[in-house]
C-alpha positions in Angstrom: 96.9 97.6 67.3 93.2 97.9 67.3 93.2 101.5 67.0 95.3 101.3 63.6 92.5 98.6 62.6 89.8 100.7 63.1 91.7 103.7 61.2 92.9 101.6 58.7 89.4 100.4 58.4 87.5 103.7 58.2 89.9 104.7 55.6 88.8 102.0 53.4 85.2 102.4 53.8 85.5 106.7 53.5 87.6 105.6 50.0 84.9 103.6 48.7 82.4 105.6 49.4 84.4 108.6 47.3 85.3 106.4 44.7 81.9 105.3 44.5 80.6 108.6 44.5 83.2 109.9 41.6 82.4 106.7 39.5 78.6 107.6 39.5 79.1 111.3 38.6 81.4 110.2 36.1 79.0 107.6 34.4 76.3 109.9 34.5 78.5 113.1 32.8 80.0 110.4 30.2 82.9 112.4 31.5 86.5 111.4 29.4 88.8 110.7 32.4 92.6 110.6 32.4 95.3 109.9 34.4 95.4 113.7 36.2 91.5 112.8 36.8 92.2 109.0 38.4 95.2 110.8 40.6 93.0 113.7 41.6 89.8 111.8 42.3 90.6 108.2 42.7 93.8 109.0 45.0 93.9 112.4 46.7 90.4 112.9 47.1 90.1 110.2 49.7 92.8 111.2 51.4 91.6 114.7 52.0 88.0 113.8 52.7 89.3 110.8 55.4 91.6 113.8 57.1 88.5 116.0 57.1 86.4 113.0 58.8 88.9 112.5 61.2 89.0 115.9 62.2 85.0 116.5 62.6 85.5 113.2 65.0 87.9 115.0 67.1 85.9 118.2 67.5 83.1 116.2 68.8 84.5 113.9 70.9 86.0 117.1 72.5 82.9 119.5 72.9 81.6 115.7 74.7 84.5 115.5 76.8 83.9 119.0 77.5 80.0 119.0 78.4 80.4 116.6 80.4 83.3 117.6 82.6 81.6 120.7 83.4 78.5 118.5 84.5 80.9 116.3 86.5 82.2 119.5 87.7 79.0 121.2 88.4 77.7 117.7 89.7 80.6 117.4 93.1 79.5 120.4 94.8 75.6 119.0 94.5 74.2 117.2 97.6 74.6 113.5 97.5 71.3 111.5 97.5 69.6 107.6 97.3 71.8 105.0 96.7 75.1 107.0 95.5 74.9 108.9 98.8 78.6 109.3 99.6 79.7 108.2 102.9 80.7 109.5 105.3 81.6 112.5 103.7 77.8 113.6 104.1 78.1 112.9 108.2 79.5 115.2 110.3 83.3 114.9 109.9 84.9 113.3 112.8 87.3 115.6 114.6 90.4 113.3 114.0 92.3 112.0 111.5 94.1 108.4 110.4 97.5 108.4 110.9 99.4 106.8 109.0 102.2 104.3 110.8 103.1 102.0 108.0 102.7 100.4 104.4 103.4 97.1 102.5 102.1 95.6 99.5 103.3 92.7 97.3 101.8 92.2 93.8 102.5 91.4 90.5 104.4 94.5 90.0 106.9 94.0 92.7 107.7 93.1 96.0 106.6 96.5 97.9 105.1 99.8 97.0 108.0 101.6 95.7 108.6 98.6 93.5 105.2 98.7 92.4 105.5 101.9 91.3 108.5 101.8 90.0 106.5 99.1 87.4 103.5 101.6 86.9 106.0 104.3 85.7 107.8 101.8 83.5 105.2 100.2 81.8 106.0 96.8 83.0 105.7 93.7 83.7 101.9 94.2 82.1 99.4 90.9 82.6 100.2 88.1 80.0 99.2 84.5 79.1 99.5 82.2 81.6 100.8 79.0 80.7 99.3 76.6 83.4 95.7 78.5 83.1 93.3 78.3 80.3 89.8 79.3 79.6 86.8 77.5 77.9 88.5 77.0 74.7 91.9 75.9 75.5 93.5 79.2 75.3 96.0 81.0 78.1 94.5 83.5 80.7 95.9 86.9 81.0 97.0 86.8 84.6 98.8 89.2 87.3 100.8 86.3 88.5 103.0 86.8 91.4 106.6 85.3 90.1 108.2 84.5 93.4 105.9 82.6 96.5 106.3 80.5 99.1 103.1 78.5 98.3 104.5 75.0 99.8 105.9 76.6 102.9 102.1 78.7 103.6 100.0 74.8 102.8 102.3 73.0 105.1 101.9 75.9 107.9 98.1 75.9 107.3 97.5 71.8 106.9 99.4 72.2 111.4 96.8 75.1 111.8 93.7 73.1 110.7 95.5 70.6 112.9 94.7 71.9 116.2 91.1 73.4 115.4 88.7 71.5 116.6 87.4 68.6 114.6 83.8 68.7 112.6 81.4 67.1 114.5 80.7 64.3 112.1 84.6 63.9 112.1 85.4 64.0 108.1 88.9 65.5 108.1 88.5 69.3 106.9 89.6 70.0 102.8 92.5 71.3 101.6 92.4 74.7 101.3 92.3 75.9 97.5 95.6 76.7 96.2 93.9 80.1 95.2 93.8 81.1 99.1 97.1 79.7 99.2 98.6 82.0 97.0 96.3 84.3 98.9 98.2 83.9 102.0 101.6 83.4 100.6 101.2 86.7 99.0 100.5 88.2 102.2 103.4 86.2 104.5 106.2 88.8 103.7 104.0 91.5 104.7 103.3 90.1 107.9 106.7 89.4 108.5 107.6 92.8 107.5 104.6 94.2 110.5 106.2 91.7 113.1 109.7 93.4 112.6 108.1 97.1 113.1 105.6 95.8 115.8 108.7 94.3 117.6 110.9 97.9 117.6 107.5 99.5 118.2 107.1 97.4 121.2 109.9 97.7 123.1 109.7 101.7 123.0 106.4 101.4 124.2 107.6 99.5 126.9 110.4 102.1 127.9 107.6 104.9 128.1 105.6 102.7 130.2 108.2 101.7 132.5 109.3 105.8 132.4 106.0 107.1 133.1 105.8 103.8 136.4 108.6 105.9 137.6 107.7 109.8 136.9 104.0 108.8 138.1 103.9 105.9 140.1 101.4 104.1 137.7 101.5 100.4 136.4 103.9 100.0 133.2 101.3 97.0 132.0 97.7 97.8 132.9 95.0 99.3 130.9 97.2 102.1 129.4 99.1 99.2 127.9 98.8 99.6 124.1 97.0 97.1 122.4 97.6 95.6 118.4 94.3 95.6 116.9 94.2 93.7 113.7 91.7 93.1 111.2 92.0 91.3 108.0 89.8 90.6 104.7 89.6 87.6 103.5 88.6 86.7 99.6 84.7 86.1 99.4 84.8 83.2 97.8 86.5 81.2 101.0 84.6 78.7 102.9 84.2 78.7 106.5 87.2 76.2 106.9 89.5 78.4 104.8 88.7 81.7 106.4 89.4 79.8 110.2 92.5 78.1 109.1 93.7 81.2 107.3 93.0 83.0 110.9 95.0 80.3 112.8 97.8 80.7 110.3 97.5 84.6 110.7 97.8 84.4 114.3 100.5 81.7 114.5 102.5 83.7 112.3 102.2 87.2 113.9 101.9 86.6 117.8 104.4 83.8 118.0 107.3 85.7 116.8 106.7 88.7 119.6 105.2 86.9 122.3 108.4 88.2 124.5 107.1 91.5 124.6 103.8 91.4 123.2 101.7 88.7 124.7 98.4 87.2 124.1 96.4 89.5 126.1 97.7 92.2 124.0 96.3 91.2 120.5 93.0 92.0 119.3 92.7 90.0 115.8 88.9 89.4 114.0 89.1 88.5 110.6 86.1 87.7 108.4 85.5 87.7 104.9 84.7 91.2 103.6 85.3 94.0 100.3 87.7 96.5 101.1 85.2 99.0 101.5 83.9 97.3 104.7 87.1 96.4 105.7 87.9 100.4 106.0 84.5 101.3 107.5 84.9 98.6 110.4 88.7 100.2 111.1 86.8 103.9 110.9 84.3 102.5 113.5 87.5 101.0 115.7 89.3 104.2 115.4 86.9 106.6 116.5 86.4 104.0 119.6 89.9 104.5 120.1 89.6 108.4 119.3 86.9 108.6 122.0 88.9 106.7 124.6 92.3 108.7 124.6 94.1 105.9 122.9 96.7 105.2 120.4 96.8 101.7 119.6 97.7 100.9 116.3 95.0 99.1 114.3 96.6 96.9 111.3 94.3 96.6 108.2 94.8 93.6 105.7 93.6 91.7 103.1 95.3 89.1 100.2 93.6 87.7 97.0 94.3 85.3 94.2 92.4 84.2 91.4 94.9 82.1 90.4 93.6 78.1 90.1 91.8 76.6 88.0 88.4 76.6 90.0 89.2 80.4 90.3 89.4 81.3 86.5 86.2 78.9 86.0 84.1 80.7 88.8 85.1 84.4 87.5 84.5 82.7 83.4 81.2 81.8 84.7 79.9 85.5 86.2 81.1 86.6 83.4 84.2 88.3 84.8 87.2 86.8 82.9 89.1 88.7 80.8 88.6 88.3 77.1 90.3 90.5 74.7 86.9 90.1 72.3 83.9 88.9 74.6 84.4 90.8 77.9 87.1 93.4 77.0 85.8 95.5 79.9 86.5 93.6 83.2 89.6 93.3 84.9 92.5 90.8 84.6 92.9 87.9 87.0 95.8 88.6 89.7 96.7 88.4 92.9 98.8 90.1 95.9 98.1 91.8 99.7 98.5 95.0 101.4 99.2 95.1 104.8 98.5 99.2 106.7 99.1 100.4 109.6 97.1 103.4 110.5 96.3 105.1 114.0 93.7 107.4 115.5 95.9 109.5 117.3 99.5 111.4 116.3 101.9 108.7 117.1 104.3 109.4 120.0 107.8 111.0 119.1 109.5 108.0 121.0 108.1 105.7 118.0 110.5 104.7 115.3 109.3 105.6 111.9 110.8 105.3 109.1 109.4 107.8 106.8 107.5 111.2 107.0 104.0 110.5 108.7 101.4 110.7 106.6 97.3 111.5 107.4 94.3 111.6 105.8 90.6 112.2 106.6 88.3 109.2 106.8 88.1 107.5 103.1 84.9 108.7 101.2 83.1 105.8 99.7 79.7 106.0 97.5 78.0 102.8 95.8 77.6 103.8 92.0 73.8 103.2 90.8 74.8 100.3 88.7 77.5 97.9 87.7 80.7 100.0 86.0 80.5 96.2 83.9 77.2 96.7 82.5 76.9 97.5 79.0 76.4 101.2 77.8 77.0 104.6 78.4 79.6 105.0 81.2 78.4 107.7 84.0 81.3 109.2 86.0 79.3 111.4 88.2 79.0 109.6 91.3 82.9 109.5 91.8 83.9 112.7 90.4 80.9 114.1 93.7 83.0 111.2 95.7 86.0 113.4 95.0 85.2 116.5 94.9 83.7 115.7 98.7 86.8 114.2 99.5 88.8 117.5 98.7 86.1 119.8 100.3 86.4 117.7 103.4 90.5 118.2 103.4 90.2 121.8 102.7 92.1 121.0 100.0 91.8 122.7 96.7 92.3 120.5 93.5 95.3 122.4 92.1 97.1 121.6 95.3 97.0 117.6 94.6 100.4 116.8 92.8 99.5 113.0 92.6 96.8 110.5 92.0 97.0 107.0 92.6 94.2 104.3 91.5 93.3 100.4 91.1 92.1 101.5 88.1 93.3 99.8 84.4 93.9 101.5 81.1 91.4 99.2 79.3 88.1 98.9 81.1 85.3 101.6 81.7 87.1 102.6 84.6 89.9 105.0 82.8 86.8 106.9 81.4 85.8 107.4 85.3 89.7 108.2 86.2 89.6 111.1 83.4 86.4 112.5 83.9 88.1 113.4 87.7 91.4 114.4 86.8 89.0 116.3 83.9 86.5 118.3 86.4 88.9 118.3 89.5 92.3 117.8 89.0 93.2 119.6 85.7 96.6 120.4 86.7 97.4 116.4 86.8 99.8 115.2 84.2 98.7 111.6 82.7 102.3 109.9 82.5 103.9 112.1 85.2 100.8 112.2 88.2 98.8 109.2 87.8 99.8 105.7 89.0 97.2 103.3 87.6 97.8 99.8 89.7 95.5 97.5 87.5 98.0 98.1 84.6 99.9 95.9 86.2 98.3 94.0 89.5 95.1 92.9 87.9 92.1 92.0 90.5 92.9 92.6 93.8 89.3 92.3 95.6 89.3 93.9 99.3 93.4 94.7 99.2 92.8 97.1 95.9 91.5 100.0 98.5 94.7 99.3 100.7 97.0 99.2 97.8 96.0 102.8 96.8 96.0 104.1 99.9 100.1 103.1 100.3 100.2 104.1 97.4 99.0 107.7 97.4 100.9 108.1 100.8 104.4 107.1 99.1 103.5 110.0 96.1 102.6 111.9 99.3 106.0 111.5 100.8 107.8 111.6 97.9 106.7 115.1 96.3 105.7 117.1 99.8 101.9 117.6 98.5 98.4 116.0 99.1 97.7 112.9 96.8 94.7 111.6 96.2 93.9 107.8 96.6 91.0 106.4 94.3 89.6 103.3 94.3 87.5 101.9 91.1 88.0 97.8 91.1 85.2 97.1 92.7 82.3 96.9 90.2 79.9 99.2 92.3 81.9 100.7 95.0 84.3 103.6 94.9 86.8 105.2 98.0 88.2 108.6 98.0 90.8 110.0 100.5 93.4 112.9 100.2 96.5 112.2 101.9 99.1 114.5 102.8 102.5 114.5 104.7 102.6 116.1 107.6 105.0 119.0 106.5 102.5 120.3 104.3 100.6 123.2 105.3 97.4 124.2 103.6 96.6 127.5 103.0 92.8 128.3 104.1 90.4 128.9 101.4 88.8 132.0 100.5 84.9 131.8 101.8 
């Protein structure tokens, strides 16, 4: 609609200007008009000239697009340096990969990933007015709301957590949590049901190895070979310290309790803290390669949940100037909400493990911090994630016409398509725009710390689905950006020429 405005608009002024023009000449000849002249001047004339405008726009806003996808080009095979300095592509690469064991997400756009894609593809269900959430003047929100959660069912569960925590010393009874982190956690309670019903069938296989190798070898089933669940969640970080621990005592009530038969106590590692996605990844990288180091496969289980959804929510994000507003702030992202729950190992899982689909691996997620806001006012610079890419693909050995998919957090509206083109521009050529690329903040909205996780199980389903590398990208976060290049295990790259 505003693009026919601002046609319609520049058609008017280009017409007066003509008519102006002919008016003048016509005054100043004393020039006897008639009706071939007024159809001529007055009516085709405008027309042509407006076509011709038009057409000069597009040839420049092509050589642009042009220039600068060959510096964005030219720019991912120069060294990273300062502040944009892309992590940890510029280390030396670690000698393993992530292994991927298992994906769920729930958002706005449906109920698990395929479902969310499924929405992406279709164009639907897009954020809209929310009816029970208004800004400063009295008008609805545009919201990613979640149609279907459990919210009574996650407060009662969490008022019995706070329950049995220890009391505040001066004994005030702790606050409610905000109904924002309880549509956090609701979000994310499927999800961890849906990980308790893997973890249980993974379980009792590893059990039968053990219990097979006691035999074979004489060793211990349970000792320190025993595999261990190592969990790790992100919470929102705008949670207070009463939130984030009843939020842990939920997490663990509702995960351990279900499998304490064959997974007890002593087998759980959970730490959750209040994080972005981006640390959330590198503290798994640092557990992994722990892990890597000591001969182990133990499954480490990366989550995170967010909501925006309350009214204190919408008032804190109106305040920093993040709220969406179709006229004041047209470039930040919609309110939402949802979780993404992964399941990722350092090692090859075992062929006695139960897994659904085709594996899938990737090399550790490339992140770089962009030298300012991608919110701020002006000239967007895609450079530092197009370099983020491209080091992501040299890493893989993967050459850009071998990616068949791209996923993102990324929406159609904000500065953040301009960053998703320039890539698919300078790398990734052979992407189509409605065929390839799965933009999630068309319809999740904000996601915080689970955006990273949600294109990651994204980009592995793509992965699955077509038998070549997809690349997950993550733009939500105002500064940060993550790379990775997943790829099923049945592909095989060729090697490159030197």
């Amino acid at each position: 609609m505003k693009t026919l405005l601002k046609g319609a608009a520049l058609f008017v002024a280009v017409a007066c200007l003509v008519w102006i023009a002919v008016l003048w000449r016509w005054r100043a000849t004393q020039h006897d008009m008639d009706v071939g002249d007024m159809v001529l001047y007055l009516a085709i004339l405008p027309i042509v000239v407006f076509g011709l405008v038009l057409a000069a726009r597009w040839a420049v806003r092509g050589a642009l697009a042009k220039q600068e996808a060959k510096a964005a080009a030219a720019s991912a095979t120069a060294p990273a340096t300062g502040a944009a300095a892309v992590q940890p592509a510029q280390a030396q690469r670690p000698d393993w990969s992530w292994h991927l064991l298992g994906a769920w997400t729930n958002t706005a756009g449906g109920s698990s990933v395929d479902e969310l894609l499924e929405a992406i593809q279709a164009g639907k269900p897009r954020p809209r007015p929310d009816a029970a959430l208004h800004d400063d003047e009295g008008l609805p929100v545009m919201t990613a709301r979640i149609a279907e959660l459990d919210a009574n069912g996650v407060e009662t569960a969490l008022r019995r957590s706070a329950a049995a925590l220890p009391s505040p010393l001066d004994g005030t009874p702790p606050a409610a949590a905000p109904d924002r982190a309880v549509r956090a956690l609701a979000s994310l309670s499927p999800l961890v049901d849906e990980l308790a019903q893997s973890l249980l069938t993974w379980a009792g296989q590893w059990d039968e190895a053990a219990a097979l190798a006691a035999r074979t070898d004489g060793a211990s089933p349970q000792g320190d070979a025993a595999r261990m669940v190592r969990v790790l969640a992100a919470w929102p970080a705008d949670w207070d310290d009463a939130t984030c621990a009843g939020a842990q005592a939920w997490l663990a009530q509702r995960l351990c309790d279900p499998l304490a038969d064959v997974l007890p106590l002593s087998r759980w590692s959970i730490r959750s803290q209040r994080m972005s996605g981006t640390e959330l990844l590198s503290a798994a990288e640092r557990t992994l390669d722990v892990l890597h180091r000591e001969g182990r496969d133990d499954p480490v289980v990366l989550m995170a949940c967010h909501s925006d959804l309350d009214a204190a929510g919408i008032r804190t994000l109106q305040t920093g100037q993040r709220l969406f507003h179709s006229e004041r702030r047209p470039k930040v992202a919609m309110a939402g909400e949802g979780a993404a729950v992964l399941v990722v190992s350092a090692k090859d899982w075992p062929a006695d493990a139960a897994i659904d689909a085709e594996r899938v691996r990737f090399d550790s997620p490339a992140i770089v911090r962009r030298s300012e806001s991608i919110e701020v006012a002006g000239r967007t610079s895609s450079d530092d994630v197009v370099r983020l890419v491209g080091h992501g693909l040299a890493s893989a050995g993967i050459a850009g016409a071998k990616v068949a998919k791209l996923a993102s957090d990324a929406d159609q509206h904000t500065a953040r398509a301009t960053e998703l083109f320039a890539v698919t521009l300078a790398l990734l050529p052979g992407l189509d725009a409605n065929e390839d690329l799965r933009l999630a903040g068309t319809v999740a909205g904000r996601l915080e710390a689970a955006a990273p996780l949600l294109t990651l199980a994204m980009a592995a389903a793509q992965a699955r689905e077509s038998g070549q590398p997809a690349v997950a990208l993550s733009l939500a976060d105002p500064h940060w950006r993550m790379a990775a290049v997943l790829r099923p295990a049945s592909f095989k790259n060729e090697p490159q020429p030197a």
